[in-house]
C-alpha positions in Angstrom: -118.3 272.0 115.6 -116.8 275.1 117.6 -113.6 277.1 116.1 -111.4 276.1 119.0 -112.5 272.0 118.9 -111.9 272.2 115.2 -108.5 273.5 115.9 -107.4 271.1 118.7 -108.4 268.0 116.8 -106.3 269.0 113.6 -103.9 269.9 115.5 -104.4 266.5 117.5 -104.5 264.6 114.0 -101.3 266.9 112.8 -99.2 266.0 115.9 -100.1 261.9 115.7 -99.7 261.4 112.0 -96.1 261.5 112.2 -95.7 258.5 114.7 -98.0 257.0 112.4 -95.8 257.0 109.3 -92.8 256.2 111.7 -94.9 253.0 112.6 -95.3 252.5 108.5 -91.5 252.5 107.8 -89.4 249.2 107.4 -86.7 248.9 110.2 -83.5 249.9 109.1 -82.1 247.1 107.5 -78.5 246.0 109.4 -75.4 244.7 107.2 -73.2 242.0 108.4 -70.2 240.5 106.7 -69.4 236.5 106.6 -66.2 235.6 105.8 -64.9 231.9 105.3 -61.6 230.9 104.2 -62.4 228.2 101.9 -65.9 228.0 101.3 -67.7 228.8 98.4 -70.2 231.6 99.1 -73.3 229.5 97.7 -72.7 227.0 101.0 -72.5 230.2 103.7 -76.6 230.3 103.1 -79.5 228.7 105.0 -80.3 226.1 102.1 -76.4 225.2 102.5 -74.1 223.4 105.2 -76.3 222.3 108.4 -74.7 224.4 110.9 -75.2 227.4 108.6 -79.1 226.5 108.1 -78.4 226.3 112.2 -77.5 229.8 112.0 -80.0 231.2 109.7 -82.6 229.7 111.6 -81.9 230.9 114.9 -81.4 234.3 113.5 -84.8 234.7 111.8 -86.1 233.2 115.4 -84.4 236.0 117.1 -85.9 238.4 114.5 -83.4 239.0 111.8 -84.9 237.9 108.4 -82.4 238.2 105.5 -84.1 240.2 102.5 -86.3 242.4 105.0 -84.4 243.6 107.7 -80.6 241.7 107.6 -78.5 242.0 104.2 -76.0 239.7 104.1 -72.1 240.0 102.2 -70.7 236.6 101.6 -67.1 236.6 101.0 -64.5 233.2 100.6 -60.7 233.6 100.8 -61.5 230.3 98.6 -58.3 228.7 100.5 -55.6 230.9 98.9 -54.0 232.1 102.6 -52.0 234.5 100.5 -55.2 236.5 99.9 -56.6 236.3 103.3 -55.1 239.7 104.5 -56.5 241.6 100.7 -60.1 240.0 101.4 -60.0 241.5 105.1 -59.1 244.6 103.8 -62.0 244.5 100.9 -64.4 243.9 103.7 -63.7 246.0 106.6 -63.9 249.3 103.6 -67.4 248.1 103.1 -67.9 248.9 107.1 -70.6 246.2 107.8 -72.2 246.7 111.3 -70.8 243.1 112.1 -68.3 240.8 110.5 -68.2 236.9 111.1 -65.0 235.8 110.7 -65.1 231.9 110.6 -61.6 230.7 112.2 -59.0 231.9 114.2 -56.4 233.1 111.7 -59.6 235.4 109.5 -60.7 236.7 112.7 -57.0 237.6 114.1 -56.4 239.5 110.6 -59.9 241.4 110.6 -58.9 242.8 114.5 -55.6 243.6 113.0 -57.8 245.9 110.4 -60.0 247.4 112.5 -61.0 248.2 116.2 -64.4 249.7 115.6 -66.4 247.0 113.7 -67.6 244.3 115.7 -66.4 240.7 115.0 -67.5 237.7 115.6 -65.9 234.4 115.5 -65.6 231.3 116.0 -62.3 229.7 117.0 -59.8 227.4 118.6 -58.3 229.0 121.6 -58.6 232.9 121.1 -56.0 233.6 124.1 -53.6 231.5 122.7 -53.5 232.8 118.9 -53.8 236.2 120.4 -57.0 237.7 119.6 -58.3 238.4 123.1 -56.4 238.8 126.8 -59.3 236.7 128.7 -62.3 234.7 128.0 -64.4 235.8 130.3 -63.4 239.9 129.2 -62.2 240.0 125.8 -62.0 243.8 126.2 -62.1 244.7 122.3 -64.1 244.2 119.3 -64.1 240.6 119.2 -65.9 237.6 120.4 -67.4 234.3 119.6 -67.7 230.5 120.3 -63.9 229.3 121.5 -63.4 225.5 120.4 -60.9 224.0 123.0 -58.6 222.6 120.6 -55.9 222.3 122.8 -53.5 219.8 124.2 -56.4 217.6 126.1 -58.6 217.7 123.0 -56.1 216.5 120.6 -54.8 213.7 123.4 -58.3 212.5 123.3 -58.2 212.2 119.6 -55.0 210.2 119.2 -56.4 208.0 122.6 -59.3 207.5 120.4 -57.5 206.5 116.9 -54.9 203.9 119.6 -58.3 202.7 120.5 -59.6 202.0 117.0 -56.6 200.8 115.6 -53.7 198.9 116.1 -51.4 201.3 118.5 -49.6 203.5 115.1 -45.9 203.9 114.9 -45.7 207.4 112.9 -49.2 209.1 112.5 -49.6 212.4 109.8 -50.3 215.4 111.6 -52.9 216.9 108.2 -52.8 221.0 108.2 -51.3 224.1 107.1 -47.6 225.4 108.0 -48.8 228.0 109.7 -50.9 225.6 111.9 -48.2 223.8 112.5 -46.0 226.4 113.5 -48.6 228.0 116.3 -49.1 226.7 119.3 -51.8 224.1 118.2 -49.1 222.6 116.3 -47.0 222.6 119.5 -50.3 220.5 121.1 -50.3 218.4 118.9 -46.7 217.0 118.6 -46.7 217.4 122.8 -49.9 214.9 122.5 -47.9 212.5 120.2 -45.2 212.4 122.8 -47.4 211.2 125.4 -49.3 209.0 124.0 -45.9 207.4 122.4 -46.0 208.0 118.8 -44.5 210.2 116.4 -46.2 212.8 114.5 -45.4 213.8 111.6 -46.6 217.2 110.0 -48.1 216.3 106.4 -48.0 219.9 105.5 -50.3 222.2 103.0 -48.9 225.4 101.4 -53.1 226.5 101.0 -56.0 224.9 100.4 -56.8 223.4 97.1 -57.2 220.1 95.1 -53.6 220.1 94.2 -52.1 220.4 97.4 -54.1 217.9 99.0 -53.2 215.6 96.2 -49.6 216.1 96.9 -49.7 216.0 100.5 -51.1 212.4 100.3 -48.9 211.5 97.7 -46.2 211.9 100.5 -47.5 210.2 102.9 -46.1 206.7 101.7 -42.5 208.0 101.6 -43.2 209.0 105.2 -44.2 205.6 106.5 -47.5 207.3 108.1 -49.9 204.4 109.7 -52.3 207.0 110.7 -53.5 210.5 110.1 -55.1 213.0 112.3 -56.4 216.0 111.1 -56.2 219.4 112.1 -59.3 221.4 113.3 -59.1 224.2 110.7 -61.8 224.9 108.9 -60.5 225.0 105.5 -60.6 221.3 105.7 -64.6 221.1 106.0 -64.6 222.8 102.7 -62.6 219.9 100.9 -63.8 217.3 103.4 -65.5 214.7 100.4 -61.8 214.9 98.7 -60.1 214.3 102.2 -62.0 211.4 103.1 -61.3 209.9 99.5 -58.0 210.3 99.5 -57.6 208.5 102.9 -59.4 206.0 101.7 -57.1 205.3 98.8 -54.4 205.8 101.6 -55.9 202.6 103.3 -54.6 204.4 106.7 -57.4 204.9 109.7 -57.7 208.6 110.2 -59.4 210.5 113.1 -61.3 213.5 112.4 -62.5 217.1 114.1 -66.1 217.3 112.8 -68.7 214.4 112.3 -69.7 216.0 108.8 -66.3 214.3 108.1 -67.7 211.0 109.1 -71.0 211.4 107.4 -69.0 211.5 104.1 -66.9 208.5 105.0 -64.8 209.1 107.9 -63.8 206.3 110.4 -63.9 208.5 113.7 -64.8 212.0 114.8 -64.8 213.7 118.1 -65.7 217.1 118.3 -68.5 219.9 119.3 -71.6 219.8 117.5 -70.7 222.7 115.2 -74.9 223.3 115.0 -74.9 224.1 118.2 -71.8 226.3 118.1 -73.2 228.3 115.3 -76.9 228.8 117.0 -74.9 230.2 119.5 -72.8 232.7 117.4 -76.5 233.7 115.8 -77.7 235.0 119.6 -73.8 236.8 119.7 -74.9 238.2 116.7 -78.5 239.4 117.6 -76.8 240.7 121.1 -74.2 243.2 118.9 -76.7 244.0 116.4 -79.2 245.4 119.4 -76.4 247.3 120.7 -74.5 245.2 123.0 -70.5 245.7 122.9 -68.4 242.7 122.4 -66.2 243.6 124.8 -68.0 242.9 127.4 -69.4 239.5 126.0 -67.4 237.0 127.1 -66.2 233.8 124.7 -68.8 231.1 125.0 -67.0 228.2 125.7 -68.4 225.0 124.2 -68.1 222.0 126.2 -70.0 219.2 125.4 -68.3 216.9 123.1 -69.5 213.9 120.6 -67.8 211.4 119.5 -69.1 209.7 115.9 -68.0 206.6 114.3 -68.6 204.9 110.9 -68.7 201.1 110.9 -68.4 200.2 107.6 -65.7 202.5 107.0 -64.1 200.3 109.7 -65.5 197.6 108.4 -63.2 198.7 105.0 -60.3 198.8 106.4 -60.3 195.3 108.1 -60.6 196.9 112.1 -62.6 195.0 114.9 -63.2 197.8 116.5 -63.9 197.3 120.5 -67.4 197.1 121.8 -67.2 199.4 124.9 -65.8 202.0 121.9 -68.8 201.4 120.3 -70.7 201.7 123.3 -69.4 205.1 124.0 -70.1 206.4 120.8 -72.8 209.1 120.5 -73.7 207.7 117.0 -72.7 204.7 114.8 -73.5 205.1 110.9 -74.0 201.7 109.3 
């Protein structure tokens, strides 16, 4: 081989081997943050809750594979509200590349603590709790999956528990203070109103055995015929303990999510939170590639379900009306 051949194919072999061993190395592995106020961190995992296996999944489809290139912080406020605004502080000093803040309240305190980490969330109306000036242009570092929880959603509900039931006199109005002093609250007592009843606001100081034992120790000396419970998501956490305790209630109750129903609960109508949460995974794989959330706009989720269990109803004595049945997306027997 001549001198000058010799030369220009080391030198050939010299310049590739460096995209070589770039094509060898790992991509770099991307850190996101998922916060939940009440749920323990063992259930925020693909092998826990279905709409977090719907998460996972969609995730790995889109190419983010926890253990090889996606690490993965799990944090719960485990339903103490007080600690809510030390646990966003704890994770934004870890400085994740993303943070999903399940809820409206989490996600309003993590934009309070930062403007440079993207959040994610998913949420009751984010306009009205304050987290974004416009749907369609949130304009900062957060965005999500916005669950109308609003006036019409919460009219449907009660419409929905008159339908069921024998029309109630006083229904319990299930949630935290704070829920009930925010506009949703607001909703809910204006939806009362119209549909005729009162509403009374059966009202937890956090989220915890106790205070759900209390609460519902109460609700006899208010006279409450009904419940309807609020769409925070503190309650999915203690969700087997809710439905028991309206069952020893003997009072019909409706309910946000169908997992509510699945353990025992008379009537849901909600979005299908799987659905919701394979959508948060592609806002999720859109940040993580670069895109800014500000100019993602709040997917808004419309299609509703509505879920009812018949031999809960069956339990509590109610005939319930065969063109509600008929309407029902699913009936568990």
């Amino acid at each position: 081989m001549k001198r000058r051949e010799f030369i220009r194919l080391v030198g050939g072999v010299a310049a590739a081997m460096p995209l070589a061993v770039r094509a060898q190395q790992p991509a770099k592995m991307k850190r996101i943050a998922i916060v939940h106020p009440s749920s323990k961190v063992d259930d925020l995992t693909i092998n826990g809750n279905g709409r977090y296996k719907a998460f996972f999944e969609e995730l790995t489809r889109l190419g983010h594979v926890e253990g090889k290139n996606l690490a993965v912080e799990r944090y719960s406020g485990e339903g103490r509200t007080e600690r809510y605004a030390e646990l966003t502080r704890h994770v934004v000093s870890s400085n994740p590349d993303l943070i999903f803040a399940i809820a409206g309240p989490l996600a309003l305190s993590f934009k309070t603590a930062t403007t440079t980490i993207p959040i994610v969330t998913v949420t009751a109306d984010p306009i009205a709790i304050g987290l974004v000036p416009s749907i369609a242009h949130p304009g900062g570092n957060v965005t999500g999956v916005a669950v109308d929880g609003g006036l019409e959603i919460l009219g449907k509900r009660i419409g929905l528990l008159i339908e069921a039931t024998s029309k109630p006199s006083n229904a319990g109005y299930l949630a935290s203070r704070s829920n009930w002093e925010r506009p949703i609250g607001a909703a809910a007592r204006e939806a009362g109103k119209r549909a005729g009843i009162s509403l009374t606001g059966e009202l937890l100081a956090s989220f915890n055995d106790g205070e759900y034992r209390r609460v519902f120790g109460a609700l006899k000396e208010d006279r409450v015929d009904a419940i309807i419970v609020s769409e925070e998501s503190e309650h999915l956490t203690y969700r087997e303990l809710l439905v028991e305790l309206v069952a020893k209630s003997s009072v019909p109750a409706v309910y946000p999510y169908r997992e509510f129903v699945e353990v025992g609960g008379l009537i849901s109508y909600s979005i299908d939170l799987a659905a919701a949460y394979r959508r948060l995974a592609n806002l999720v794989d859109e940040i993580l590639k670069g895109a800014n959330p500000a100019d993602i706009p709040f997917y808004q989720q419309t299609k509703f379900e509505l879920i009812i269990n018949l031999k809960t109803a069956k339990a509590l004595g109610l005939e319930l009306p065969a063109m509600l049945l008929g309407r029902a997306d699913e009936v568990i027997e």
